[in-house]
C-alpha positions as CSV (number, residue, x, y, z in Angstrom):
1,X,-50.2,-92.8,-36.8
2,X,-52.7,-92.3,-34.5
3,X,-54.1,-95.8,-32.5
4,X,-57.6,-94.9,-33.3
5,X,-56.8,-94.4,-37.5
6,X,-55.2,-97.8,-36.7
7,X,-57.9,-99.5,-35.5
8,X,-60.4,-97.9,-37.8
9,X,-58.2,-99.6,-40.3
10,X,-57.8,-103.0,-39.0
11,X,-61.7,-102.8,-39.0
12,X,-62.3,-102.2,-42.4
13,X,-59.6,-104.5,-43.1
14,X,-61.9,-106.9,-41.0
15,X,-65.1,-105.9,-42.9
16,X,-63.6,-106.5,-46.3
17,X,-62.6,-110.0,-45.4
18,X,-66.2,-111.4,-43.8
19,X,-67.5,-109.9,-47.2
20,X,-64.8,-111.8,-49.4
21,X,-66.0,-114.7,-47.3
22,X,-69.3,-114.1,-47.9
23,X,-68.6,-114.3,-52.0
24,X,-66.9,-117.9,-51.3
25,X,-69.7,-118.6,-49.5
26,X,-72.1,-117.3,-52.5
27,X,-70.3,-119.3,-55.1
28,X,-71.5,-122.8,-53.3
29,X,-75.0,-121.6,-53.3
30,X,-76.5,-121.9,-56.8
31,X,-79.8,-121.0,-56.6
32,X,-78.7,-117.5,-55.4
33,X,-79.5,-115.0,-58.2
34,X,-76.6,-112.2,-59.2
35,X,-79.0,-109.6,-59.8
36,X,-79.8,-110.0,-56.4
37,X,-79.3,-106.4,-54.4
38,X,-77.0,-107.4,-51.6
39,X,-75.5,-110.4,-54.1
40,X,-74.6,-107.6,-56.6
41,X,-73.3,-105.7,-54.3
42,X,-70.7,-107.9,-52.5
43,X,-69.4,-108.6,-56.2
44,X,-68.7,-105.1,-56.5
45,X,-67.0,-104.8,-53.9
46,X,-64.8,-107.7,-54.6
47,X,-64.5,-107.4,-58.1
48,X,-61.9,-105.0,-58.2
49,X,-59.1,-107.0,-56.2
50,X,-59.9,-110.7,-57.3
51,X,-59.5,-110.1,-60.6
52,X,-55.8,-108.9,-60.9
53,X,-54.8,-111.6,-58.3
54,X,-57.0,-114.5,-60.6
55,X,-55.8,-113.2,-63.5
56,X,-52.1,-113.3,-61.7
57,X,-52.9,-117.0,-60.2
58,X,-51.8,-119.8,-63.0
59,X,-54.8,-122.0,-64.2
60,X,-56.0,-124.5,-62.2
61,X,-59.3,-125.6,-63.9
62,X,-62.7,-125.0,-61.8
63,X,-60.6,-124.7,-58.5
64,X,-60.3,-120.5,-58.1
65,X,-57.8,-119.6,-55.4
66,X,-57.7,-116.0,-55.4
67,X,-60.5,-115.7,-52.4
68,X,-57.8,-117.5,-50.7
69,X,-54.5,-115.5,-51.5
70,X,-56.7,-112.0,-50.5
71,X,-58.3,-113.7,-47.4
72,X,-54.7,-114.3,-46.9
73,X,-53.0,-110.9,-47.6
74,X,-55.7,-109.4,-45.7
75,X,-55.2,-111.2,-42.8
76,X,-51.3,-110.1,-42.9
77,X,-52.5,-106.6,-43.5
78,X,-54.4,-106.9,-40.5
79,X,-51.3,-108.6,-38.6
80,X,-49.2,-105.9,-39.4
81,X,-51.6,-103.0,-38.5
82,X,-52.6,-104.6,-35.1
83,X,-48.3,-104.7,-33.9
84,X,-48.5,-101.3,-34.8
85,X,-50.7,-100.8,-32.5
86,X,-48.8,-102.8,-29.6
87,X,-45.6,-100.8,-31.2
88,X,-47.1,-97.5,-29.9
């Protein structure tokens, strides 16, 4: 794979994780409004991958980890995309 692809991707992988922080950081505001443009949006966008892994997660009351375990795997993702790059 081309270096450029590869750090297109580790971008978007980038991306995607200041937006998943930007949900953790939405969920300690309460005043913000989800019908919100930008607020709806970001939950879109997130949606779709913290529900399988918070559905996967085992109870653990008001505490939801699964921001945490994607923040996580995307870092790896990212980890393992950038010594592909150093591999070339």
């Amino acid at each position: 794979m081309s270096n450029n692809i590869i750090l297109f991707l580790v971008t978007v992988v980038q991306f995607y994780s200041y937006v998943v922080l930007a949900r953790v950081i939405l969920t300690w505001l309460p005043n913000i409004s989800r019908t919100n443009t930008l607020v709806e949006f970001i939950y879109q966008l997130t949606d779709p991958v913290l529900t399988p892994i918070r559905q996967a997660l085992p109870a653990m009351g008001a505490v939801d980890l699964s921001p945490l375990v994607l923040l996580i795997g995307l870092h790896l993702v990212r980890s393992l995309l950038m010594s592909m790059t150093i591999a070339m």
